[in-house]
N, C-alpha and C positions, 0 to 999 in steps of 0.2 A: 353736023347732027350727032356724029358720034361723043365727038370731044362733048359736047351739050350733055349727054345723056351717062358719060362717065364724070362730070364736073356733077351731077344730080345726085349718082350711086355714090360717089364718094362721102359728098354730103349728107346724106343719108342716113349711111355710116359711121360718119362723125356724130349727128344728133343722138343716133340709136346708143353711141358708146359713150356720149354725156349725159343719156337720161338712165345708163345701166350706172353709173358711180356717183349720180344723186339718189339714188334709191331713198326714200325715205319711210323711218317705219310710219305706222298709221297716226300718229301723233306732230306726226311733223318732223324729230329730230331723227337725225344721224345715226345707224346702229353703232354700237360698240365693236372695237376690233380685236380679237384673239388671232394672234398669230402664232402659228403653228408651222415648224418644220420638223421632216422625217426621211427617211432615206427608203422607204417602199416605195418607189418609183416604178414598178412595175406591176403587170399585171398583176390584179387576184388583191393583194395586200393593199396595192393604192386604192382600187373600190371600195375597199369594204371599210377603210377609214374613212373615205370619203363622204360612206353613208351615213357613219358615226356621225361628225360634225352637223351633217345635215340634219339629223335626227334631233341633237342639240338645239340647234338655230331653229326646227322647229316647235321644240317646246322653252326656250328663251329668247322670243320676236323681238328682242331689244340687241340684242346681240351677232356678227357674222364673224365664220371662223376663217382667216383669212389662209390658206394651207400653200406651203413651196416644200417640196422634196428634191433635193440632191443625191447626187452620186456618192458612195462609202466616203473615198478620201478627200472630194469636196468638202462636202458637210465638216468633216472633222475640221479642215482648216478657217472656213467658215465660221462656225462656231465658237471655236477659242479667238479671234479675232472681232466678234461683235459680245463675247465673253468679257472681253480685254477692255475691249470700249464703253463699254455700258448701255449694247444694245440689242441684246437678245432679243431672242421671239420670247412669247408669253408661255408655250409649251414645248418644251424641245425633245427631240428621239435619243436616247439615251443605250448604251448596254451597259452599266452598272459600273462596278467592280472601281478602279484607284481614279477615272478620271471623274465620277460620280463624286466619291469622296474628297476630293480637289475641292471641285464647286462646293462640295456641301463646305466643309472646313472654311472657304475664303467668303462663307454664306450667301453665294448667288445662285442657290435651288432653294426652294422650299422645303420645311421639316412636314411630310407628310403622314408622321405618326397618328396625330389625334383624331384628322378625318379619316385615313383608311381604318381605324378600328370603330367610326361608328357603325352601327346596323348590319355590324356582320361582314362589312365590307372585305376584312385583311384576312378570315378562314374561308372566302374562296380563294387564292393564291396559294401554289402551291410554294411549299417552305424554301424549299432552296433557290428558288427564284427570286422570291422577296429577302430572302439575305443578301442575292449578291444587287439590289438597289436599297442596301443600307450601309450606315456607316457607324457605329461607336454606339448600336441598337439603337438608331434610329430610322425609319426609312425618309429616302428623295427623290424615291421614285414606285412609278407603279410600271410592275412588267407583263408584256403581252404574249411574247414569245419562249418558249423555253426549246434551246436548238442543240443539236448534239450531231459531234462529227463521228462519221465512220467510213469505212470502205465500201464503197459503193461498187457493185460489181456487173458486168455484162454475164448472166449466165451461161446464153447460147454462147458466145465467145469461148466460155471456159470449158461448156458441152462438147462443141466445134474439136477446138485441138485435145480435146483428152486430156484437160487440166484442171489440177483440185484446188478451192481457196487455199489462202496463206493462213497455213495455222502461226508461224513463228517466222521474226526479221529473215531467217535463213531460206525458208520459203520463197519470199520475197526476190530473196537473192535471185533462186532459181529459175522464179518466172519471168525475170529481167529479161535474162538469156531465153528462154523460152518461146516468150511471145517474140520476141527480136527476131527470131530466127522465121517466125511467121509474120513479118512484116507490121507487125502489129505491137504499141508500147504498152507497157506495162501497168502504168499507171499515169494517166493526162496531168498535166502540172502545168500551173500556169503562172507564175510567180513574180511577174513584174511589182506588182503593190505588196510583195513578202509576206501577206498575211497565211498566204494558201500554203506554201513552203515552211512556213513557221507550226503548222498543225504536225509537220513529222516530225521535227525537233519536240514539240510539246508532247507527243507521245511517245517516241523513243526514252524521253528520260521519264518519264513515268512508270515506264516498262520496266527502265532502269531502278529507278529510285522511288517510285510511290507518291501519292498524292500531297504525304505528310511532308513530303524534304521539301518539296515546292512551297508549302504553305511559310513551312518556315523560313525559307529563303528568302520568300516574298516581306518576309517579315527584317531577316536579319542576311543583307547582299551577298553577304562573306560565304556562305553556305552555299552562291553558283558555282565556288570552286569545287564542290564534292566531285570525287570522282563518279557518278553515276552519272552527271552534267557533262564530264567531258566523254564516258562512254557512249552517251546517246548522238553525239558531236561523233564519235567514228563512228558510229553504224550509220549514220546519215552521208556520212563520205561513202562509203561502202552500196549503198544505194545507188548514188550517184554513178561510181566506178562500174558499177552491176548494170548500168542502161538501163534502169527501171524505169527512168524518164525521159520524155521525147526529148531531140537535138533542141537545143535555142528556148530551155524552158524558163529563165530568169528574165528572159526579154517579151516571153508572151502573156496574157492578161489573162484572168480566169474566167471571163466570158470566151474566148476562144479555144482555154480549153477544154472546157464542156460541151463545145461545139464539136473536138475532135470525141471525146467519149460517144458523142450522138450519130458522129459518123463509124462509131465502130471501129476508130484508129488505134484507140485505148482502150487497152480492158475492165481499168479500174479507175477509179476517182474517189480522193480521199478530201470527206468535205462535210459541209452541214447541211443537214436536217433540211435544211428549205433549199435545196437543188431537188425536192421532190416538184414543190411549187413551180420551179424554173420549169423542170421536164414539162409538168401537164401544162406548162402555159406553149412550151418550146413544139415539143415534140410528144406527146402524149402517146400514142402507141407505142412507144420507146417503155413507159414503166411496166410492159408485162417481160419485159428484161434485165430488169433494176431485182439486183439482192443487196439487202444491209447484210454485212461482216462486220463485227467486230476489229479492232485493229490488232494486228499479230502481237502476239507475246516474246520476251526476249528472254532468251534461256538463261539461267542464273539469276535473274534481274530481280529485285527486291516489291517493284509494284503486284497487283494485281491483276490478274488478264481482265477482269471483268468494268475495273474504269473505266469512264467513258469520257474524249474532253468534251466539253462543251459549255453554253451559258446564255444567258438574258442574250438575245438577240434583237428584240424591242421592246423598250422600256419608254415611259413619259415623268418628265417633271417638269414644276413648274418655276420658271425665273423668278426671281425673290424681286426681279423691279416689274413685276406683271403689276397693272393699274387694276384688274379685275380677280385680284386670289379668288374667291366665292367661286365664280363664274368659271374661273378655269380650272379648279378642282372639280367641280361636275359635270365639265367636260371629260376627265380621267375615267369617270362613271362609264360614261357613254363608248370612249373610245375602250373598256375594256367589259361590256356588257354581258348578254347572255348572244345577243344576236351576232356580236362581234368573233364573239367564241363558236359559236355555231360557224359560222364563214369561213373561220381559221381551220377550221379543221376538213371542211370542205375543200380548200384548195392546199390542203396536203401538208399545213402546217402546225407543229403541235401548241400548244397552249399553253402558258405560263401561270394560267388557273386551272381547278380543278375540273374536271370534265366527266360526264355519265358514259353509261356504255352504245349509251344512242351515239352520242357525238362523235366517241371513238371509233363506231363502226363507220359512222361518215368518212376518214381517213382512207387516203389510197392505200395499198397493202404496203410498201414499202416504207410508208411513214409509221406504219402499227408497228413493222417490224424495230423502227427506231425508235419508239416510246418504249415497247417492251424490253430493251437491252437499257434505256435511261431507268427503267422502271426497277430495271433487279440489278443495277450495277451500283459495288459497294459504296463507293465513293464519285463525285463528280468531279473531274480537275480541270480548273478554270482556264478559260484563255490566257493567254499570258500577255497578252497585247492588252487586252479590255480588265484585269484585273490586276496587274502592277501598275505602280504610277507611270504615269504617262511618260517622263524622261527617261523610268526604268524600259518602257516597252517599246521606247524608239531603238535604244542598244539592241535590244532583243529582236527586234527585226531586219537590223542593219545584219547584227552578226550573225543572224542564221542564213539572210541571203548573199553572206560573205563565204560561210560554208558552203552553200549552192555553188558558188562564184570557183570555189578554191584559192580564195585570196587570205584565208586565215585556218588555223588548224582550229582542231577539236580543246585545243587547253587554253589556247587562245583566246573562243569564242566566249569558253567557260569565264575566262578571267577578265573578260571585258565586263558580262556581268555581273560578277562579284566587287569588280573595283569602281563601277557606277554609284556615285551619289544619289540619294535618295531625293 
């Protein structure tokens, strides 16, 4: 009887999930398929895309939006593999900057110039956003997020021992030894995927050298020999040497170590804008302990204190072989709406369009505090990962988690840079 009544359920089962992939719209035929991947795989950010498409599909019944999201270094390999092949999705998650320009150059994104400027569409975006998803002044993409890193701080932590933020790398220093001595690391690092370890290099030379020597380097390799590139290569040794970072941090992943910040292991975390979203989804009583700092300034150094890095965090374009351009450009509508915006800033993350003072109060405090330092800071200096070409920005990871490593010097890492092919 049982075997009977599980051979029934099964069955079931099976008709139930043959008549859910014959769906037919009211006509008889077949909807259309948008396929769609993104890397919000988590709470907050996958909803409220989710609802997007929905929202789509209900006001174009002939069409469904077929959505898969991957993990950060998933996706990327993904991606350039079904790039390679000729079989992209129809809209794909993007953060801008040289591997954007790639696609657009070898013409497998769409040139989304002429439709984002009808009806107004391209003056809600904010400007620097939609520059870093253009290429040669044109855009290929449209952006949702605009994310910016800084030092993220345990207050009660630094209440607790009698200790002041880091105004400058030397600070830094001292806190190494400081918290150390309180059992407690300095700053959580988690550096297996070298993205996270690569934001102090990216802002040691900045500190160093300013937003312009980067821009130009970016342009012309020979210029990562400056010395400013290999001094932010020793203060990041110097860091190291300082035990500002826990034991085993090149081998641990940055989900774990935000886990140790949440335990209070680490005093500080040096990261973007959407580890607010992580918290409230994580640990939410944790953000009445969350302070945005600024990253320290480095004494003599040519930057400005007040840069901030950051960039397109998520962006959409559309594949040049989508069977549906029309249909999947009004999808872009949708996925970056008014209702979409309203959401984003509800679950703690800022906006890549322009936003009222309603929406912004929506924001948890900590995220106010990170708009307002992207708001007044001189300059914005790009990822360096997502805004060099893509070959350039593998060197660039390799060799700063080679600096982590101690397996190559500061002039070294510099000139591994400089002597990369474009």
């Amino acid at each position: 009887m049982k075997k009977l009544l599980l051979a029934m359920a099964v069955a079931a089962l099976l008709v139930t999930g043959c008549g859910q992939s014959e769906k037919k719209n009211a006509d008889g035929a077949a909807p259309a398929v948008l396929t769609f991947w993104h890397i919000m795989n988590y709470a907050g950010p996958r909803e409220i895309l989710a609802a997007a498409a929905r929202r789509f599909e209900a006001d174009h019944p002939g069409f469904r939006v077929d959505i898969q999201s991957f993990e950060n270094d998933a996706y990327k390999t993904k991606l350039a593999v079904e790039m390679a092949s000729g079989n992209p999705p129809d809209i794909l998650f993007t953060w801008g900057g040289g591997p954007l320009a790639d696609y657009a150059k070898a013409g497998k994104v769409l040139d989304l110039t002429a439709v984002v400027s009808e009806n107004g569409w391209r003056e809600r975006f904010i400007d620097q956003a939609l520059a870093l998803c253009s290429s040669d002044g044109r855009v290929y993409a449209l952006p949702l997020d605009l994310s910016v890193v800084l030092l993220w701080c345990n207050r009660e932590l630094f209440a607790t021992h009698g200790l002041e933020y880091p105004e400058d790398v030397q600070d830094m220093l001292t806190l190494g030894a400081a918290f150390r001595a309180k059992g407690v690391d300095a700053c959580a690092l988690g550096n297996m995927k070298q993205w996270p370890g690569a934001f102090y290099y990216a802002y040691l030379a900045n500190r160093c050298g300013g937003t312009d020597l980067f821009m130009a380097a970016a342009q012309d390799r020979a210029r990562f020999a400056d010395p400013a590139f290999v001094r932010a290569g020793e203060l990041l040794k110097q860091l190291i040497g300082a035990g500002v970072f826990p034991v085993g941090f090149n081998g641990l992943d940055d989900g774990p170590a935000r886990a140790r910040f949440l335990r209070e292991k680490s005093a500080m975390l040096l990261m973007g804008s959407w580890v607010v979203a992580r918290i409230m989804d994580e640990q939410p009583e944790f953000l009445n302990k969350l302070e945005a700092r600024p990253f320290p300034r480095v004494a003599g150094g040519a930057g400005a204190d007040d840069v901030v890095l950051g960039g397109v965090n998520c962006g959409f374009a559309v594949s040049s072989s989508c069977r549906y351009p029309e249909e999947a450009m009004a999808l872009l509508r949708y996925l970056t709406d008014e209702q979409v915006v309203d959401a984003w800033c509800r679950i703690g993350r800022i906006p890549a369009l322009k936003t009222t003072a309603a929406q912004e109060e929506a924001l948890p405090g900590p995220t106010r505090q990170a708009l307002k330092m992207l708001a007044g800071a001189s300059s914005l200096q790009p990822y360096y990962d997502q805004y060099l070409t893509p070959r350039l920005a593998v060197v660039h990871k390799n060799s700063t988690q080679n600096l982590f490593a101690g397996t190559m010097s500061a002039a070294e890492a510099a000139q591994a840079m400089a002597a990369e092919g474009r």
